[in-house]
C-alpha positions in Angstrom: 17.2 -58.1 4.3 17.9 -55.8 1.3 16.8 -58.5 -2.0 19.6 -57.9 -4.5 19.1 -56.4 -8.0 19.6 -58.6 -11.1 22.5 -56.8 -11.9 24.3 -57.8 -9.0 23.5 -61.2 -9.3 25.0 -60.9 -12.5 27.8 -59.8 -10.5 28.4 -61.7 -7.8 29.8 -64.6 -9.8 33.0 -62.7 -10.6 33.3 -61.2 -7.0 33.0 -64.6 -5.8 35.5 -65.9 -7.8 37.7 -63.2 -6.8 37.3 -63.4 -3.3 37.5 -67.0 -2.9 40.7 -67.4 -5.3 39.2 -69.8 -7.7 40.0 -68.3 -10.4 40.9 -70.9 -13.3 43.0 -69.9 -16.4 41.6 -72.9 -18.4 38.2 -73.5 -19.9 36.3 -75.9 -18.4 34.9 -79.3 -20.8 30.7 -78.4 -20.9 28.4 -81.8 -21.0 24.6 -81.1 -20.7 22.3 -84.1 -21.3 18.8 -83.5 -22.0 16.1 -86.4 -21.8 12.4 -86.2 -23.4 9.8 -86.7 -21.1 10.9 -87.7 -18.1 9.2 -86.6 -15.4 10.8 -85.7 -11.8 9.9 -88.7 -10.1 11.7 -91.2 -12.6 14.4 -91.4 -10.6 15.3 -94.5 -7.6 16.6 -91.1 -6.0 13.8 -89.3 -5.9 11.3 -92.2 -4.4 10.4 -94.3 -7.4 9.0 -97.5 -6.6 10.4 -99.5 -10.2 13.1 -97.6 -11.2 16.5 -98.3 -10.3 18.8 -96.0 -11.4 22.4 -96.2 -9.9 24.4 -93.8 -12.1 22.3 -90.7 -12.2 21.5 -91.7 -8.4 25.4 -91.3 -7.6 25.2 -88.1 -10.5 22.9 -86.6 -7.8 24.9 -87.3 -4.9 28.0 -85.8 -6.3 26.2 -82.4 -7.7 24.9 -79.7 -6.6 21.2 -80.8 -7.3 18.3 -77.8 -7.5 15.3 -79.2 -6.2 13.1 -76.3 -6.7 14.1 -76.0 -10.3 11.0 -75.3 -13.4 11.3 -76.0 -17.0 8.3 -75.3 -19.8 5.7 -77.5 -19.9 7.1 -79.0 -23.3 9.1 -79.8 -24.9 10.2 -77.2 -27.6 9.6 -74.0 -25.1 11.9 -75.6 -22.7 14.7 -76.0 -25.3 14.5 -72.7 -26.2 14.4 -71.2 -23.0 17.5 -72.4 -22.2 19.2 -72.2 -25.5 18.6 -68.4 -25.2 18.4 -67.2 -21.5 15.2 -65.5 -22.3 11.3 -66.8 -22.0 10.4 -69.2 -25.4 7.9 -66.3 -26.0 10.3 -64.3 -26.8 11.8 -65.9 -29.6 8.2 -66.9 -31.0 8.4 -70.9 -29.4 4.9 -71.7 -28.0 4.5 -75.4 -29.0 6.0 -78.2 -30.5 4.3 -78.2 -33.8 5.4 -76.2 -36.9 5.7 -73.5 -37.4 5.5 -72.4 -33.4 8.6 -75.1 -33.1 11.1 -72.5 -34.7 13.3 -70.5 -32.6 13.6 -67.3 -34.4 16.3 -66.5 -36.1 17.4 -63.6 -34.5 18.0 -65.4 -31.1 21.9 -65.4 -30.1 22.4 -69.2 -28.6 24.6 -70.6 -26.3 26.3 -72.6 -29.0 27.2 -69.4 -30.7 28.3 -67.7 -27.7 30.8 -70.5 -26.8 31.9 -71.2 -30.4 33.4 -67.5 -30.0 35.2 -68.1 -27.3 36.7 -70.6 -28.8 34.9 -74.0 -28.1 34.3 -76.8 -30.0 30.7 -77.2 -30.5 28.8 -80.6 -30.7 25.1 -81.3 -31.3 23.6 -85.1 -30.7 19.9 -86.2 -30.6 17.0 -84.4 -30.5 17.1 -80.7 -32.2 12.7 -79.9 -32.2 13.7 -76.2 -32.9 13.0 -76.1 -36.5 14.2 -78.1 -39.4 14.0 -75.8 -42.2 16.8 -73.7 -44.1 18.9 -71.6 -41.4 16.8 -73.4 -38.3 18.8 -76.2 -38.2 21.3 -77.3 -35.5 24.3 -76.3 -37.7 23.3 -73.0 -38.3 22.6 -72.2 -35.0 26.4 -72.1 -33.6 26.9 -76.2 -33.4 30.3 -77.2 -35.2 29.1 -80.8 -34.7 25.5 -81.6 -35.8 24.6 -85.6 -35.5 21.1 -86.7 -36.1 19.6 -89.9 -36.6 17.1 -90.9 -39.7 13.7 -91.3 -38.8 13.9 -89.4 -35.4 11.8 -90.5 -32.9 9.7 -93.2 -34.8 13.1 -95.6 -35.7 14.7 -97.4 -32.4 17.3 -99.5 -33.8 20.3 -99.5 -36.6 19.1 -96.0 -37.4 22.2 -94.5 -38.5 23.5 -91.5 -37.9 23.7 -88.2 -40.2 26.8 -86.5 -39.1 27.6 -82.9 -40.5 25.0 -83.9 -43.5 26.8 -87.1 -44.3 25.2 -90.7 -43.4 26.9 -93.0 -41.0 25.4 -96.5 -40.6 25.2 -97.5 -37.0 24.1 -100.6 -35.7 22.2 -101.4 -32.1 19.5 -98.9 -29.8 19.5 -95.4 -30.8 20.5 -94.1 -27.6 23.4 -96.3 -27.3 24.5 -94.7 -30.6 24.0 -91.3 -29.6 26.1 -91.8 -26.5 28.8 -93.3 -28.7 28.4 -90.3 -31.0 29.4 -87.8 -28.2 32.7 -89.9 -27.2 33.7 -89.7 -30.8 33.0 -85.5 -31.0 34.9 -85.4 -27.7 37.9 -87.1 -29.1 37.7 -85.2 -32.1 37.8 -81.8 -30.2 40.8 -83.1 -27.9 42.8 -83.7 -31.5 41.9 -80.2 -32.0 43.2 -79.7 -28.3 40.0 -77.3 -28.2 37.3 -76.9 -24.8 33.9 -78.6 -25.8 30.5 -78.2 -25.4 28.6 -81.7 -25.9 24.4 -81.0 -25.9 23.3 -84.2 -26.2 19.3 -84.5 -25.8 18.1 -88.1 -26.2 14.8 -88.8 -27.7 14.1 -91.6 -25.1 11.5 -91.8 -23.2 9.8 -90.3 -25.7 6.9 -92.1 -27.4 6.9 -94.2 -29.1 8.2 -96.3 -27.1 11.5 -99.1 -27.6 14.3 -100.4 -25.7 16.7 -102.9 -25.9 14.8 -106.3 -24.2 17.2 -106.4 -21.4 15.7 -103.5 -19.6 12.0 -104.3 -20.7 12.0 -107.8 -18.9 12.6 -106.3 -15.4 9.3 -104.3 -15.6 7.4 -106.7 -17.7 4.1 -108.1 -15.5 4.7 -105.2 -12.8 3.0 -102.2 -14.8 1.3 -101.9 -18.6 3.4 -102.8 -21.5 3.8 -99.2 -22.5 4.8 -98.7 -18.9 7.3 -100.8 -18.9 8.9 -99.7 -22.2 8.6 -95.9 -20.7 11.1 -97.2 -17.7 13.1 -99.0 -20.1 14.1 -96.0 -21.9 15.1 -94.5 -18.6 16.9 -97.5 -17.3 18.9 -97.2 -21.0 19.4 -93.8 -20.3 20.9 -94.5 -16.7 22.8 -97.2 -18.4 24.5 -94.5 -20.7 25.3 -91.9 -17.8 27.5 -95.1 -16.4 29.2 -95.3 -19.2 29.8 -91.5 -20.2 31.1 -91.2 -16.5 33.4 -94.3 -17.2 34.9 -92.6 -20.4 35.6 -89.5 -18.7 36.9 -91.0 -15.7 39.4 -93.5 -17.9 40.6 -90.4 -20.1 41.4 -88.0 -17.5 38.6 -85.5 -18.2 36.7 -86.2 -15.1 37.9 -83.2 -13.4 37.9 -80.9 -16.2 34.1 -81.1 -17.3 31.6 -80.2 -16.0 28.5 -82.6 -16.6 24.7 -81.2 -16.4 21.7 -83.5 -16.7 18.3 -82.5 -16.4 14.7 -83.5 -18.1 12.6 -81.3 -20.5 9.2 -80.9 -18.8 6.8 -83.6 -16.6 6.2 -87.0 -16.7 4.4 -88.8 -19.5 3.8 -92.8 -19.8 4.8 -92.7 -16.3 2.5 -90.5 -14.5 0.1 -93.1 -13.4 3.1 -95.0 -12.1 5.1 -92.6 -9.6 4.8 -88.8 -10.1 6.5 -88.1 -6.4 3.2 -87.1 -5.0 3.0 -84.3 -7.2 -0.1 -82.9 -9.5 0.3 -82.9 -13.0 1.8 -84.2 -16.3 3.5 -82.3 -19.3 1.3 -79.9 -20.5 0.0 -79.3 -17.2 0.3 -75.9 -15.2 0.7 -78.1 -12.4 3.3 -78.5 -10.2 4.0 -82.2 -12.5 4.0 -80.3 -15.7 7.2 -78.6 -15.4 9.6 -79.4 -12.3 12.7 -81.0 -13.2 15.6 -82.8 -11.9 19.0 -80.4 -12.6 22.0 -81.8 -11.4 25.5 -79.8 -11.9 28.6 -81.7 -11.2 32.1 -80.6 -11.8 34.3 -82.9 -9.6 36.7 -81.3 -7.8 35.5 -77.8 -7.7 31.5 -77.7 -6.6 30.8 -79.4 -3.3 28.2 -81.5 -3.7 24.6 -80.1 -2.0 20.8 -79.7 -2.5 19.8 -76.0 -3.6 15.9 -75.1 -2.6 16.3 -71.6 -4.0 13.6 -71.3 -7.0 15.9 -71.9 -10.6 15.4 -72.2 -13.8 16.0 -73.4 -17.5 16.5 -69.6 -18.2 19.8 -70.0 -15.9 21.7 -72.6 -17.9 23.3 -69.5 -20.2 24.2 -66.9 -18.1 26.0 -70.2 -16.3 27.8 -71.6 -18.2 29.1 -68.4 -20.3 30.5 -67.6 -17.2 32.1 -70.4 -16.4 33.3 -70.8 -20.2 34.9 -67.3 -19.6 32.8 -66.7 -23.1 31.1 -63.0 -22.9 27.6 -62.8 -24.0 26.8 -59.9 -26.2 25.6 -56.6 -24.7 22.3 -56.7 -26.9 22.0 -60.0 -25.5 23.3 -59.7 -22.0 20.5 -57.2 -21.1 17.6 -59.3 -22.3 18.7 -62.3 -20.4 15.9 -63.5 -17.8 18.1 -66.3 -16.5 20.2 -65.9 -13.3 23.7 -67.1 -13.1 23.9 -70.2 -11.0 27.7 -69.4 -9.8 26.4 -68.2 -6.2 24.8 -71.2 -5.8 27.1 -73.8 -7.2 29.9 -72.1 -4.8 28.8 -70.3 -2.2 27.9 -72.1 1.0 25.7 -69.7 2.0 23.0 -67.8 -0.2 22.0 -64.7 0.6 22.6 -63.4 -2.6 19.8 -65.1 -4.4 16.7 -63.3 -4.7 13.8 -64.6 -2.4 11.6 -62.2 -4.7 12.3 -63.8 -7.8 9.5 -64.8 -10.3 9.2 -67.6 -12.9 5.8 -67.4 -16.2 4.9 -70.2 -16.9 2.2 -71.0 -20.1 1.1 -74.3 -21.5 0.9 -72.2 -24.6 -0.8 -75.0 -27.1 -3.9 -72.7 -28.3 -5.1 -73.1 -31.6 -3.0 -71.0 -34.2 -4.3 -67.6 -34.7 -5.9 -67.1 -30.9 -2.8 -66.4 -29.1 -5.0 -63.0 -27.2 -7.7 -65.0 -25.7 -5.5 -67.6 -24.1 -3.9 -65.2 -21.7 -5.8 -67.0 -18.2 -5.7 -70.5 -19.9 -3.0 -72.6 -18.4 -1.3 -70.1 -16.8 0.8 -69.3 -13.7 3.5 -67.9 -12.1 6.0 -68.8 -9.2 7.7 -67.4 -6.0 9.8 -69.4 -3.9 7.9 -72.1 -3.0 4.8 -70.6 -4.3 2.7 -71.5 -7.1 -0.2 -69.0 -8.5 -2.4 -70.5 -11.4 -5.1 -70.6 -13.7 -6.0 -74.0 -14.9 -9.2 -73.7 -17.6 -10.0 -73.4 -20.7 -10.8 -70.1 -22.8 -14.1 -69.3 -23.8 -13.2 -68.5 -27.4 -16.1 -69.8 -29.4 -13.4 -70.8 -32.5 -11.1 -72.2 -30.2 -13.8 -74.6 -29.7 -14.4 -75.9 -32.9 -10.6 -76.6 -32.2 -8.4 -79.5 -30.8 -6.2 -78.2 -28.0 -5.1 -78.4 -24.7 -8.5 -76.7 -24.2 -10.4 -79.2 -25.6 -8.6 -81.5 -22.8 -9.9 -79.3 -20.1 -13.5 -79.2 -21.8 -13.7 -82.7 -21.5 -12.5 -82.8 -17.8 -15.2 -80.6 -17.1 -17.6 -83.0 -18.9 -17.0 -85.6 -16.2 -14.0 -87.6 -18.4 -11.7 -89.9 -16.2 -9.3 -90.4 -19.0 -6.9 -88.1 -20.3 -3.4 -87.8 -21.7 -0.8 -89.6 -19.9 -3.3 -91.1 -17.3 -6.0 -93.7 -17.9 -8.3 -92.8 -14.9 -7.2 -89.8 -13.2 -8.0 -86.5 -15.1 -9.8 -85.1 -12.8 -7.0 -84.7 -10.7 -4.0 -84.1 -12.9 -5.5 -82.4 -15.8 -7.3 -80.9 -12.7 -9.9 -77.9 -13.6 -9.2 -74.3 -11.4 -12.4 -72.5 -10.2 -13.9 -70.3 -12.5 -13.8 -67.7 -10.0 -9.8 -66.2 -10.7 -6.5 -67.5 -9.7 -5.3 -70.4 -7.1 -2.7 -70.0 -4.7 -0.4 -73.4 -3.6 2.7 -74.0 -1.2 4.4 -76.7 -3.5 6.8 -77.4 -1.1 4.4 -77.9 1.7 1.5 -79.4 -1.0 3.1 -80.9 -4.2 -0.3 -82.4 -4.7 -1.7 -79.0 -5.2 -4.7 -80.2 -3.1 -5.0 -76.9 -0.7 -6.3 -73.7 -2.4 -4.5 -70.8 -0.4 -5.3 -67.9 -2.2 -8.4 -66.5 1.0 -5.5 -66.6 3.3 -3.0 -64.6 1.3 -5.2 -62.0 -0.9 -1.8 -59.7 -1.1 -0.1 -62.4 -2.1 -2.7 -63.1 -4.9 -2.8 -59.6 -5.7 0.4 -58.5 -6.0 1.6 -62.1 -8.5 -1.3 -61.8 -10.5 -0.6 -58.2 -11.2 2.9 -59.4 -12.0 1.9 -62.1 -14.6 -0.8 -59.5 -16.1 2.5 -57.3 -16.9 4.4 -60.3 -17.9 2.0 -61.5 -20.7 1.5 -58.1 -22.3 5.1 -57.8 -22.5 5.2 -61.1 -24.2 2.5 -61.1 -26.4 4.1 -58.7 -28.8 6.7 -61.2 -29.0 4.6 -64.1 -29.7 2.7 -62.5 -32.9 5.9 -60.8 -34.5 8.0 -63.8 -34.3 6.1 -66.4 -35.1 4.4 -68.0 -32.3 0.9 -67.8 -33.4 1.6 -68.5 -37.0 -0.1 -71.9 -38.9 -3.2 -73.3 -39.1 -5.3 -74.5 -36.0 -6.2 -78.3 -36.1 -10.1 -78.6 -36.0 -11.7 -81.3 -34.3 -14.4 -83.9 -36.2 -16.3 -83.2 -39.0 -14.8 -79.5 -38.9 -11.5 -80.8 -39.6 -10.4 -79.6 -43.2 -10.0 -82.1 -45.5 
C-alpha cells in the first residue's frame, strides 16, 4: 500500500468532508479537559481495581477513544506540545522548572488561532507554561484567564483570580474550577460567540486533598496518599457528570465537542493499578507517557476505538479544522501533529500513516548539559513499536547533580525505592543495557518485559537512525530558546548555599 505524505493527511480532512456532505456552516462549541497526573490505568474503564468512574466511563463509550495515543513524560512538555502542534523542544519546554517551563514567545497557540476566527477563548486551572510578563495565560491568545491563589498547594476556598481580579469562592478547588467554566460558557453565549473552554485541573496532582466523601471509600484499602490520589480522580469523574449535565440541560450537547485526556503517566497510583504497563511519569516507558484521549461530539462522530499511533501534537491541526480557524502558513508548515479528522470520521483508515514516528525525551538534565543527554531517556515510536534508551549519562558534572539521572544511578545501585513506587524501581524506573537501544511490541508487551531488538536489527537500525536525525534537529531549538537555561540543582554538600 502506497503510505500517504503528510501533506495529504493534511488534506484529507477537507476531501472527506466533501465527499461525505458533512459540511457544517456553524462553528462547533470546543471543551478540552486536561488532568495532572493521571496515569492510563486510572480509569474503572480501563481495568482499575478501586476506581469507579461512571461519567468518564460512558465519556469513553460515546467517543472515539485513541488507545495508542502518547503524551510527554511531564507535565509542562506535554502542554506545550499540544498548545503548539510542534515537539516542546521546539519552543524551548524541557521541564517543569523555570526557566525550561516557558513556552517561547514566538510560538503561535491554539488559543490565538481560534480567537481569530472569532472564538471566545477561556483559560481555567492549571497554566505551568510560564508565569512571568507576556508568558501568562492572557497573553497567550486566552480572552478568559481564571486561576486560583496558591495553585497546587491550597485545596479549599481558594478563590479564584479572574481576568486579574480576585473572586472569593468557597468549597474544593476543582469544584470551583468546573463552576468557573459554566460561568465563561454563559458569558460567551451572551456574546452569542463559539467557545473554546481549556480547563486543566490541578488534581491529582500532589499534594494531595479531596473533599472527604470520596476519601472514605478508599480509606483502609490502599495508603493514605493512595487514597487521596483516587479521590482526586473520583472528584474529577464527579465533575465530568456534571459538565455533561449542564450541556445536556442547555442545549449545547450536540454542538460541542468535548475532549478529555491526562498529561503524562501515573503518579501516587502506580503501585496501585498501572494496566500492566512499565513505567511512571518521567519514565521512557510505555507508563510514562500513554494517555487516555477521548473525542466526543454527539451526533456527528460515531463512537469507536482508534489503534492508529496519535498524539498530543494532533490536538491543533484538529481542532483548527474543525473550528474552520486557518492556521498561519509560517505555522502550518512546522506543524508535527496530524489532523485527527480521518480518524474521527472515516470508518475505514487507510489514510493514516502506518510509518509514522513519535520522539519522545524525559528531558530533566541538569541545566547547562542539554548535549550529553541525547541517549538518556530517550525513545521513539512506530505503530505499536517502542525503541528506547533508558540510562543515565556519563557526564561527570551531571553527577554532582540531582536529576532524573541520579534516579537511574541509584537503580543501578541496587535501590528498590523510587519515585512514585515504594518497592518496585527496578522495574519501572527499569535500567536499559548498556549495550545500545531496546526494541518492545507495547501492544503485544505493555510490561516492556521482552527485548526485541536481535530479531529486528533493521528495525533497530533504521528508528535509531531516525531519532539520531530528530535530536540534532532539535537541539538547536533547545539552546536558542531557552530550554537549557538556569542553574542545575546539586545534590548534598555540593548544593550552593
Amino acid at each position: 500500500m502506497k503510505i500517504p505524505t503528510i501533506t495529504a493527511i493534511l488534506l484529507a480532512p477537507f476531501l472527506s468532508l466533501v465527499s461525505h456532505g458533512k459540511a457544517k456552516a456553524k462553528q462547533p462549541n470546543i471543551i478540552f479537559i486536561l488532568s495532572d497526573d493521571q496515569g492510563y490505568g486510572d480509569l474503572s474503564a480501563h481495568g482499575h481495581p478501586l476506581l469507579k468512574t461512571p461519567h468518564l466511563d460512558q465519556m469513553r463509550k460515546d467517543s472515539v477513544a485513541f488507545d495508542n495515543f502518547y503524551v510527554s513524560p511531564s507535565c509542562s512538555p506535554t502542554r506545550a506540545a499540544l498548545l503548539t502542534g510542534m515537539h516542546e523542544f521546539r519552543n524551548g519546554v524541557t521541564h517543569t522548572i523555570q526557566p525550561r517551563e516557558h513556552l517561547h514567545k514566538d510560538a503561535t497557540l491554539l488559543p490565538g488561532i481560534l480567537h481569530d476566527a472569532g472564538y471566545a477563548t477561556g483559560f481555567i486551572g492549571k497554566w505551568h507554561l510560564g508565569n512571568s510578563k507576556g508568558y501568562r495565560p492572557e497573553t497567550r491568545g486566552f480572552s478568559w484567564a481564571s486561576t486560583n491563589n496558591g495553585g497546587p498547594l491550597k485545596h479549599f476556598d481558594t478563590g479564584v483570580i479572574r481576568n486579574g481580579k480576585r473572586y472569593e469562592t468557597k468549597g474544593f478547588r476543582e469544584d470551583n474550577f468546573f463552576d468557573e467554566a459554566f460561568l465563561f460558557i454563559e458569558e460567551s453565549q451572551k456574546e452569542k460567540k463559539p467557545f473554546f473552554c481549556y480547563l486543566a485541573t490541578y488534581s491529582p496532582h500532589t499534594p494531595l486533598d479531596a473533599p472527604e466523601e470520596f476519601i472514605k471509600p478508599f480509606r483502609g484499602k490502599v495508603t493514605e496518599e493512595q487514597a487521596l490520589y483516587l479521590a482526586m480522580i473520583a472528584n474529577i469523574d464527579y465533575n465530568m457528570g456534571r459538565l455533561f449535565e449542564y450541556l445536556e440541560k442547555n442545549n449545547l450537547d450536540e454542538d460541542t465537542i468535548v475532549v478529555y485526556m491526562n498529561d503524562n503517566g501515573v503518579t501516587v497510583g502506580l503501585d496501585v493499578y498501572n494496566a500492566n504497563m512499565r513505567g511512571s511519569k518521567c519514565t521512557i516507558w510505555q507508563g510514562g507517557s500513554r494517555a487516555m484521549s477521548f473525542w466526543k461530539w454527539k451526533g456527528t462522530w460515531e463512537p469507536k476505538v482508534s489503534e492508529e499511533l496519535t498524539a498530543h501534537l494532533d490536538v491543533l491541526p484538529t481542532l483548527c479544522h474543525y473550528a474552520k480557524a486557518p492556521v498561519p502558513e509560517n505555522v502550518k508548515e512546522k506543524l508535527e501533529g496530524y489532523s485527527l479528522v480521518p480518524l474521527l470520521e472515516a470508518k475505514e483508515t487507510e489514510q493514516w500513516p502506518s510509518n509514522r514516528l513519535l520522539f519522545q525525551h524525559v528531558a530533566r538534565w541538569p541545566s547547562g548539559l542539554a548535549e550529553f543527554h541525547k541517549y538518556a531517556m530517550g525513545g521513539v515510536r512506530q505503530h505499536h513499536y517502542l525503541l528506547l534508551q533508558s540510562r543515565p549519562c556519563d557526564n561527570p558534572e551531571c553527577k554532582k547533580c540531582s536529576s532524573q539521572c541520579t534516579t537511574l544511578r541509584n537503580v543501578i545501585k541496587g535501590n528498590k525505592h523510587a519515585t512514585y513506587t515504594l518497592t518496585n524501581a527496578a522495574y519501572h524506573w527499569g535500567v536499559s543495557e548498556s549495550n545500545g537501544w531496546e526494541l518492545y511490541n507495547v501492544k503485544n508487551d505493555p510490561g516492556c518485559k521482552t527485548n526485541i531488538a536481535k530479531e529486528k536489527p533493521e528495525l533497530v537500525d533504521q528508528l535509531s537512525k531516525e531519532y539520531d536525525k530528530w535530536w540534532d534537529s532539535v537541539l538547536p531549538d533547545i539552546l536558542e530558546k531557552g530550554g537549557d537555561k538556569g542553574e542545575p540543582i546539586l545534590l548534598g554538600a555540593n548544593r550552593k548555599k
